[in-house]
N, C-alpha and C positions, 0 to 999 in steps of 0.2 A: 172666347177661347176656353179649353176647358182646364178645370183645375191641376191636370198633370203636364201637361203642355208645354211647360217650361217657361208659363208666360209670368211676366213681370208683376209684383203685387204692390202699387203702389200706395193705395191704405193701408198698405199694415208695413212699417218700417221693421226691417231687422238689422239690430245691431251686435256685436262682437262684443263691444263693450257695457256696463252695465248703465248704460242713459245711451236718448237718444237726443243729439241736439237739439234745444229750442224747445226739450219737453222736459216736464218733469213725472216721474212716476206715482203715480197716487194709489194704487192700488196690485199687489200680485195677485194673478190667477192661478198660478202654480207651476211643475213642470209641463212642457209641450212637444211633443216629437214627432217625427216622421221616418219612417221602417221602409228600406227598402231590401229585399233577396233576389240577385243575379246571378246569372249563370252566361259566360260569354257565347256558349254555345258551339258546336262540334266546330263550323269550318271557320272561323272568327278564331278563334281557340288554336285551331293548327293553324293556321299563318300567322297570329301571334304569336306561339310556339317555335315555330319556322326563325320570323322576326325577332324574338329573342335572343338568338343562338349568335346574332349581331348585335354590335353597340349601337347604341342609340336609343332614338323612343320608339316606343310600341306603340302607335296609334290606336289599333285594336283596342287598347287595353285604355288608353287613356280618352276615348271614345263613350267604353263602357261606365266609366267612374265617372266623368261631365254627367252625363245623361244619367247615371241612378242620381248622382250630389242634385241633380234640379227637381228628381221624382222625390226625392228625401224631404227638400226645403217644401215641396209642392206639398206633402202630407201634413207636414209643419206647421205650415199657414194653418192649412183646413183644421187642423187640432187646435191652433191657438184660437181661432175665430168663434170653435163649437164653447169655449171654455169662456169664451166673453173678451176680450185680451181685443188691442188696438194696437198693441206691436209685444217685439219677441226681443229680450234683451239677454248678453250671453251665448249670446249663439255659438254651438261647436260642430263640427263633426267628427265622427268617429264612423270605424271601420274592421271587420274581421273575415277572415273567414270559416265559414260556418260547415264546411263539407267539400268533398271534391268538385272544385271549379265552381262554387257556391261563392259570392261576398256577399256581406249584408254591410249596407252602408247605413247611420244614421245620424239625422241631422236634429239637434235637439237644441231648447234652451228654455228660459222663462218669458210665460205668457204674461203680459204687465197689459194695465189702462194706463195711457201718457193723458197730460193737458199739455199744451202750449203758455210755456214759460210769459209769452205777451199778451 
C-alpha cells in the first residue's frame, strides 16, 4: 500500500497525548508535519454549494476533509520516520484557508524514539 493511501501505520504509534502506553520516551527528534492543499473542485463545489443552502451535513465537504486529514497524517509519518522518530506524540491538526476554495489542512506533532516500559 503506498504511503498516501490512507493505510494504517502500525510501527509508528500516534498519540494525542504526550506518552504513549507501555513506552517511555527516551529521545525527541523534534517537530514533524504533514501539508496538505485542496481544492473541492468545480462540480463537488456546486452541489455542496447547492447542499449547503440546506440544513444538515455536506458530505461533499466532509468527504474532502477525511481524505486530506489521512493525506496530512500520511505526510506525517513519512516526516517522522525520515527524522529517525518510532512514534509522534502531540499530535494536532490544524486547518485554514489559504485562497478561493483552497484549504490547507495540517497534521503535525513531535517526532519522539519510545522503549517499551517492560
Amino acid at each position: 500500500m503506498s504511503p498516501t493511501s490512507g493505510a494504517v501505520h502500525p510501527s509508528l504509534p500516534i498519540s494525542t497525548t504526550f506518552e504513549v502506553p507501555g513506552t517511555r520516551v527516551v529521545e525527541s527528534k523534534g517537530a514533524c508535519f504533514g501539508l496538505v492543499v485542496r481544492s473541492i473542485g468545480v462540480v463537488k463545489g456546486f452541489t455542496g454549494g447547492w447542499r449547503s443552502m440546506f440544513r444538515g451535513e455536506v458530505p461533499q465537504y466532509t468527504e474532502l476533509l477525511e481524505d486530506s486529514r489521512r493525506h496530512a497524517i500520511d505526510r506525517m509519518l513519512d516526516n517522522a520516520r525520515l527524522l529517525g522518530a518510532n512514534a509522534i506524540v502531540g499530535m494536532r491538526f490544524d486547518s485554514s484557508e489559504v485562497g478561493s476554495g483552497l484549504t490547507e489542512i495540517i497534521a503535525y506533532g513531535t517526532a519522539v524514539v519510545v522503549e517499551s516500559d517492560g
